[in-house]
C-alpha positions in Angstrom: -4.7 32.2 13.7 -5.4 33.1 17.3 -2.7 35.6 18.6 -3.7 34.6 22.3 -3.1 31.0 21.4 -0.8 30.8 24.7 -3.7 31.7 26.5 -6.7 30.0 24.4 -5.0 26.6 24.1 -7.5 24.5 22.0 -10.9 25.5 22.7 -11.8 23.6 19.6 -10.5 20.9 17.9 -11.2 19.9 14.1 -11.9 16.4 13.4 -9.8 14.1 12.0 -11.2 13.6 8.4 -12.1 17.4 8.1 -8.4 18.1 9.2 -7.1 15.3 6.5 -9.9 16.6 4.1 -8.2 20.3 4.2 -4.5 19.3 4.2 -5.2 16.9 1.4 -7.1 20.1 -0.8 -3.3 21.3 -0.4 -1.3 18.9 -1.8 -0.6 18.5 -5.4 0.7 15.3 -7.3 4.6 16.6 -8.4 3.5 14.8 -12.1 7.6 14.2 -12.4 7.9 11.2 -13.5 10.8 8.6 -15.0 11.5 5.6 -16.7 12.7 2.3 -14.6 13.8 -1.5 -15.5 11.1 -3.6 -14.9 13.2 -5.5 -12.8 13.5 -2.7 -10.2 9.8 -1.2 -10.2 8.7 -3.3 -7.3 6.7 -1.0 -4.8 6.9 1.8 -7.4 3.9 3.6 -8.4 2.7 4.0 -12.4 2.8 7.6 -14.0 1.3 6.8 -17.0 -1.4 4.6 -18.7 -0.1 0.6 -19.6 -1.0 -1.0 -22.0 0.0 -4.4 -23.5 2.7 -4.3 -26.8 2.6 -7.3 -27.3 0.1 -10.2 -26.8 1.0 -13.6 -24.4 1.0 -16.1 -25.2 2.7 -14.6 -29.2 1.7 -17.9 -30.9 -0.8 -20.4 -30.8 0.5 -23.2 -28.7 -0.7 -26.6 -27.5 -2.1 -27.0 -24.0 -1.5 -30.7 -23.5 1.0 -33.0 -24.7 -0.2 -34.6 -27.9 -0.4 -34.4 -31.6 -1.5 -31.4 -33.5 -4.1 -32.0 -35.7 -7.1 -30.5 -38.4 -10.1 -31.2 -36.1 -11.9 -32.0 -39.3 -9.9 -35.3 -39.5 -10.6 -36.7 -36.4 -14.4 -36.5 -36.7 -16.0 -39.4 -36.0 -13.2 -40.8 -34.2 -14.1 -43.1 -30.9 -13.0 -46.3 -29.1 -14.1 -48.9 -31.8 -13.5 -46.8 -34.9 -10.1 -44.5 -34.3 -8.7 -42.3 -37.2 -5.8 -43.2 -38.9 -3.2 -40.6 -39.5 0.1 -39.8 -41.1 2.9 -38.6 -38.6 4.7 -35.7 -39.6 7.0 -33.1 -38.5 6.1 -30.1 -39.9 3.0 -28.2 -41.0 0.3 -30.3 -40.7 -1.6 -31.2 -44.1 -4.8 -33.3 -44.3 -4.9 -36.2 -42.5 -2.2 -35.5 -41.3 -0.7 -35.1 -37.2 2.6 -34.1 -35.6 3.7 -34.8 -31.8 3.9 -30.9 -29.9 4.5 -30.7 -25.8 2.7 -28.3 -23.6 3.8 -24.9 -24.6 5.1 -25.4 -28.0 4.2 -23.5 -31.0 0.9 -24.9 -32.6 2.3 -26.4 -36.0 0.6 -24.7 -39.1 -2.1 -26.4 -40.5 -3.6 -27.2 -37.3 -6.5 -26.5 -35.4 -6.6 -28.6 -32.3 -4.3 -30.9 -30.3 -5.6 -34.9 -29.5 -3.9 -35.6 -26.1 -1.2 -38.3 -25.9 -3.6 -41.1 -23.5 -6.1 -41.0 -26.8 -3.6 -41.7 -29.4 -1.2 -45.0 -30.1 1.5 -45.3 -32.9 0.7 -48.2 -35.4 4.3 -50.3 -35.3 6.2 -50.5 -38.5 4.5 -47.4 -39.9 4.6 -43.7 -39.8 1.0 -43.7 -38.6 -0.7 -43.0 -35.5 -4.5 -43.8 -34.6 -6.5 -41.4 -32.4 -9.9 -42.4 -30.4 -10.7 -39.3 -29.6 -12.7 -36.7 -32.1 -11.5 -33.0 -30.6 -12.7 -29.8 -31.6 -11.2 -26.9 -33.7 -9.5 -25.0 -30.9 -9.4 -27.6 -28.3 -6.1 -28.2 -26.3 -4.8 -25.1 -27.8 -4.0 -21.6 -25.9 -4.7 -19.2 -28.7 -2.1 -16.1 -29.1 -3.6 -13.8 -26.5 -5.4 -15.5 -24.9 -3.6 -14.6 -21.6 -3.5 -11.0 -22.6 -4.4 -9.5 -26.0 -2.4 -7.0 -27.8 -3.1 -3.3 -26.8 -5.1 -4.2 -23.8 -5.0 -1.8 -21.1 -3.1 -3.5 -17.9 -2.6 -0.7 -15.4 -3.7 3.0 -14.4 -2.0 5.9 -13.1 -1.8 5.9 -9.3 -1.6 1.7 -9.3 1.4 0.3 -7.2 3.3 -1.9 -8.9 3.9 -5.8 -7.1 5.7 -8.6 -7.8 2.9 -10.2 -9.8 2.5 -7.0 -11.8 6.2 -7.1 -12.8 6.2 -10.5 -13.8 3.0 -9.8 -16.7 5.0 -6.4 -17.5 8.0 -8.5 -18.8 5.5 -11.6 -20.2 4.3 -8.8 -22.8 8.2 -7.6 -23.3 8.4 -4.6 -21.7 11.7 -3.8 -20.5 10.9 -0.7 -18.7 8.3 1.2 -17.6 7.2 5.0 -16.6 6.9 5.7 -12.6 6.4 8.3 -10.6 9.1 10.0 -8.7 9.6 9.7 -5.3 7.8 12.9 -3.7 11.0 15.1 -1.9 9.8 15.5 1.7 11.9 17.5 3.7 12.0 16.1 7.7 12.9 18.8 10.2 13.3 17.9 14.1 13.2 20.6 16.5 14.0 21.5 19.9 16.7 22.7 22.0 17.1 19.8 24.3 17.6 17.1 21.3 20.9 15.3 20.0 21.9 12.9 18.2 23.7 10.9 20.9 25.2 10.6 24.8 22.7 12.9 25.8 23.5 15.0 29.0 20.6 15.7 32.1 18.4 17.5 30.2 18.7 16.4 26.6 16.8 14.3 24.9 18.5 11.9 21.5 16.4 12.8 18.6 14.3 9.7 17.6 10.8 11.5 15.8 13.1 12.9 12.7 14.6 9.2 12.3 11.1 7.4 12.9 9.4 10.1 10.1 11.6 9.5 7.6 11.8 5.8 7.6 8.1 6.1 7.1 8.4 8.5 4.3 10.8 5.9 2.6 8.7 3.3 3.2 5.3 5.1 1.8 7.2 5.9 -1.5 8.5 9.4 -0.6 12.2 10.4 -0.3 12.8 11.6 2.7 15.8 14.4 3.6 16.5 14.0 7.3 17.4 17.3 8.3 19.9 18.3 11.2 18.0 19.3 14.6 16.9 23.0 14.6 16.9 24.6 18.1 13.6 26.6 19.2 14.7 29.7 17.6 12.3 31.6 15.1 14.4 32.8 13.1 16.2 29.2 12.4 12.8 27.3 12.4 11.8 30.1 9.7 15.5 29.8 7.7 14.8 25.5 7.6 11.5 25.8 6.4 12.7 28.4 3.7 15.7 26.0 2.5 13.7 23.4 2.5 11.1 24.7 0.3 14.1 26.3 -1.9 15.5 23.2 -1.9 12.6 21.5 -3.7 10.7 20.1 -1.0 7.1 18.3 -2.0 6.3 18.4 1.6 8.0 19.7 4.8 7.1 18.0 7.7 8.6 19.6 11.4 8.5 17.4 14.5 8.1 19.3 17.9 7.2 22.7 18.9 3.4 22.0 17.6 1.8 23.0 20.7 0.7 26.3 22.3 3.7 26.5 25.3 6.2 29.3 24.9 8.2 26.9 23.0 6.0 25.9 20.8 6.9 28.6 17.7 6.3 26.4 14.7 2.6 27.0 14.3 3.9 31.2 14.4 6.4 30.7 12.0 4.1 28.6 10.0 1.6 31.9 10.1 4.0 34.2 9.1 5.3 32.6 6.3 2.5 31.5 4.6 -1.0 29.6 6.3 -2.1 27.9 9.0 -4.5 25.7 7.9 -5.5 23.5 11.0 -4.0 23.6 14.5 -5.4 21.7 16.9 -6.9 17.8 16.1 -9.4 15.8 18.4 -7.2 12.5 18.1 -5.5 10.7 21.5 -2.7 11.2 21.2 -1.5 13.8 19.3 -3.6 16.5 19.5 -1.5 19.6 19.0 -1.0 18.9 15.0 -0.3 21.8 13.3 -1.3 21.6 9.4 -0.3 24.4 6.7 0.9 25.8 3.7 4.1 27.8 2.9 4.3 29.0 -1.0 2.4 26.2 -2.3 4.2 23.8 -0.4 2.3 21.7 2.2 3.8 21.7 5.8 3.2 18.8 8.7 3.7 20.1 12.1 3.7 17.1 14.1 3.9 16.7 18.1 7.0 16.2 19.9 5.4 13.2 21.5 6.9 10.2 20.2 3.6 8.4 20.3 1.2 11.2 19.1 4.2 11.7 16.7 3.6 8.4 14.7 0.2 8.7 15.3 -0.1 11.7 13.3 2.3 11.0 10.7 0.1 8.0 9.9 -2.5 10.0 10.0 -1.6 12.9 8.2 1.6 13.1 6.7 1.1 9.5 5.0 -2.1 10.4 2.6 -0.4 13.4 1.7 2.6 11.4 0.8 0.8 9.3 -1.6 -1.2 11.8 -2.9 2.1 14.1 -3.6 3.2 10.5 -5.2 -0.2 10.4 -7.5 -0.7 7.1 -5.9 -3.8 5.5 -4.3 -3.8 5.1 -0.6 -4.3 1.2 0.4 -6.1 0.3 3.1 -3.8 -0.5 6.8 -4.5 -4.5 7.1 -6.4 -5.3 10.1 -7.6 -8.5 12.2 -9.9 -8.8 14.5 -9.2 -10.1 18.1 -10.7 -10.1 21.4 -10.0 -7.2 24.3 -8.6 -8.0 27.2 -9.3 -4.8 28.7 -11.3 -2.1 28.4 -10.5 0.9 26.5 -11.2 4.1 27.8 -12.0 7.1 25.3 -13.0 10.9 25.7 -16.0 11.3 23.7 -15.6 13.6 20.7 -12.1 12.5 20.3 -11.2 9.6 18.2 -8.6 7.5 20.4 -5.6 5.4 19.1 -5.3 2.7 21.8 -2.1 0.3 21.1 -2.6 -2.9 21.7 -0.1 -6.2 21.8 -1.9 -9.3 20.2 -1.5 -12.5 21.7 -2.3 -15.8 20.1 -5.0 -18.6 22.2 -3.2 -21.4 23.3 -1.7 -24.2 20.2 -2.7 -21.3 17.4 -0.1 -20.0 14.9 0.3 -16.0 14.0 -1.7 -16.1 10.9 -4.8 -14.3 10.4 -7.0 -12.9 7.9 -6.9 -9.4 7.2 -9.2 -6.7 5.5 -9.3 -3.5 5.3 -8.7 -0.8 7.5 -8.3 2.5 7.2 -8.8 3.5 3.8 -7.9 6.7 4.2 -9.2 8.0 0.5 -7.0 10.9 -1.0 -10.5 13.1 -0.9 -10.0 13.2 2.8 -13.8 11.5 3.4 -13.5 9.3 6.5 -14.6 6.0 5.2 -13.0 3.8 7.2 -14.7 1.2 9.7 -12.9 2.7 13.0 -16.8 2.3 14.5 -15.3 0.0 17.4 -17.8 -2.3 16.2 -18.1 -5.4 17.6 -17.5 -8.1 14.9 -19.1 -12.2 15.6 -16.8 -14.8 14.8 -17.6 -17.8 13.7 -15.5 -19.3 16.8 -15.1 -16.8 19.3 -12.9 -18.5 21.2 -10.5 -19.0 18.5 -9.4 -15.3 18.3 -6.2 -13.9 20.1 -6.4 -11.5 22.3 -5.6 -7.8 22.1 -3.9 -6.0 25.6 -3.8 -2.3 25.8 0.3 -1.7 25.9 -0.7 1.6 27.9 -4.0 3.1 28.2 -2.2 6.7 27.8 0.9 8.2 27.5 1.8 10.3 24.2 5.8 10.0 25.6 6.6 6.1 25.8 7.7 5.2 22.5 7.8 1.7 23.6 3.6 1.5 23.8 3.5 2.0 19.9 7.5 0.1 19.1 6.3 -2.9 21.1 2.8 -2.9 20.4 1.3 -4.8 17.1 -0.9 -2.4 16.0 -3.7 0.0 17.4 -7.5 -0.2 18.1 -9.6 3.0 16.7 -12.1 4.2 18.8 -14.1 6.7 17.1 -15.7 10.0 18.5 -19.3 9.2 19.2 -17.8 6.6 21.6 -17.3 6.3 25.1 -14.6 3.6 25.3 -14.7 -0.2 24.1 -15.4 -3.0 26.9 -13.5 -5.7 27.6 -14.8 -9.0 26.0 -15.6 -7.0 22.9 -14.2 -8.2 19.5 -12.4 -5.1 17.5 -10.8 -4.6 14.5 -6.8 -4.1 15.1 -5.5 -1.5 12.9 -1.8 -3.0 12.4 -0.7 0.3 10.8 3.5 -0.5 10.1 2.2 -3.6 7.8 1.1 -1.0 5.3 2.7 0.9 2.9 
């Protein structure tokens, strides 16, 4: 680290999937992991290989209201020439049929299932006559057909949805083995911060509260730490208890910088290793990434703006790969800008932008995906700026630029719907140009 850094500021500045590339080499999955209800494993992620106990459907079962039958004794059947069966209500011998409802437990003896508009009961008797000949296995779900006993169903890292829960408990599992939440200690700093009625000077404390909702909601468990005042020895004590305390990840807002006030990236040094300080993002540049006994540390800007910025950027693949989890993609959709988007070449630029929907059109729009962010750092996400053709131009809403800069208004990301990526080998994006709208706080 650069002992001068007062002086040097940031000469250079690492890019953003080399930075994420090297914080990423520094985080470890935890690998606790703990058993959970089925019921309650929405949103939690899988520690451990899944496989099916039991098969679904258990049984052979009919697929149509009808009458089970031996497919054998209905060959030949047709309009003109019907077969004559026995109705029965239990196992079904030869020549022989008994009446079963969609779902019910295929009768023994039979192989098929004649649907109820191809038979009619013969009055006064216990027969029926059937026009159709059926096949041996037709109308009837076989056992396993949905799922087959010991099939594999899902792999560590997979996020479990609604859906997912719903098959887990169709093959009767009542619970199953998740990972821990990853401990992520959140520390705001800064001497001028409270928690409320702030006097001239003092600022209330919003980047600690913002952080740690966004830990929760990425599948970490976040400890919101009291403020720590720009003191060295305190910001070194806080990072120490966190890590003592069992920390996955320390994250610090404020103090990332290179003023006088700005100790973190110091402390940072001293205690362990600075890994990157200094990012070519907009906003947010003064990140400081590291390492202190193993444990991964965030140093994000005091910035509310370039704070969320980088926490999304950063702090959230590190979450999930603490977690052992994959990273989804952000959802995105495209829209149309209204104005042009300035950029600083070499720097990738996060421009927030407020969607509005053409005239008579709901809120609903495709999405895809955004930015992948894959948990080997490599940038493979399509934040190119590109201009995308609709089929219908004309039809897409229309993003505005909430502010073209600013890393302090916290009300150009909390009003906004999302932001448009403009990569580093771009100058800007024009007006008129269709982009892809990253809508970042729609993914977990």
């Amino acid at each position: 680290m650069n002992t001068n850094r007062h002086e040097a500021g940031f000469k250079d500045r690492t890019r953003v999937a080399a930075a994420r590339s090297t914080l990423l080499e520094a985080v470890r999955p935890h690998e606790r992991s703990e058993r959970v209800p089925v019921a309650d494993a929405d949103g939690r992620v899988v520690a451990e290989p899944i496989t099916a106990p039991n098969p679904v459907p258990g049984y052979d079962r009919a697929a149509m209201d009808g009458y089970a039958v031996r497919a054998r004794d209905t060959f030949g059947a047709s309009d003109r020439s019907p077969a004559v069966l026995r109705e029965t209500t239990g196992s079904v011998g030869p020549e022989e049929a008994a009446r079963v409802h969609t779902g019910s437990d295929l009768p023994a003896g039979a192989d098929a299932v004649v649907m109820i508009e191809q038979v009619e009961t013969v009055e006064a008797t216990d027969e029926i006559e059937t026009f159709d000949a059926v096949a041996e296995g037709e109308n009837v779900g076989a056992a396993g057909e949905d799922v087959a006993e010991g099939a594999h169903l899902y792999d560590p890292g997979h996020r479990l949805r609604p859906s997912d829960l719903g098959l887990l408990k169709s093959v009767g599992l009542e619970t199953v083995p998740v990972a821990e939440p990853p401990r992520v200690a959140v520390i705001p700093t800064g001497e001028e911060l409270v928690q409320a009625d702030p006097d001239p000077g003092e600022v209330i404390e919003t980047n600690g509260l913002t952080v740690s909702r966004l830990v929760d909601r990425w599948g970490g468990d976040a400890r919101y730490h009291d403020v720590v005042t720009d003191d060295e020895s305190l910001l070194r004590a806080a990072i120490e208890d966190a890590i003592d305390a069992g920390a996955d990840l320390v994250v610090t807002t404020g103090g990332s910088s290179v003023g006088e006030r700005d100790l973190l990236p110091e402390v940072i040094d001293d205690l362990g290793e600075v890994l990157v300080h200094g990012v070519a993002l907009k906003p947010g540049h003064p990140v400081c990434l590291g390492a202190v006994d193993g444990t991964p540390v965030v140093s994000l800007p005091g910035y509310p703006v370039a704070c969320i910025v980088n926490a999304v950027q950063f702090l959230r693949p590190a979450v999930k790969r603490s977690l052992g989890a994959t990273v989804d993609p952000h959802p995105t959709r495209r829209a149309r800008l209204a104005r042009k988007i300035a950029s600083e070449p070499g720097t990738r630029t996060f421009a927030r932008v407020r969607i509005e929907e053409p005239a008579g059109e709901g809120t609903s729009a495709g999405t895809n995906g955004g930015d992948a962010t894959p948990e080997d750092g490599r940038d493979a996400t399509p934040e190119d700026g590109r201009d995308v053709t609709p089929a219908d131009p004309d039809a897409l809403p229309e993003a505005t630029p909430t502010r073209a800069s600013g890393s302090g208004v916290l009300s150009s990301v909390a009003l906004a719907d999302g932001w448009v990526v403009v990569p580093e080998e771009r100058e800007g994006i024009d007006a008129g140009t269709v982009v892809e709208v990253e809508c970042w706080e729609g993914a977990e």
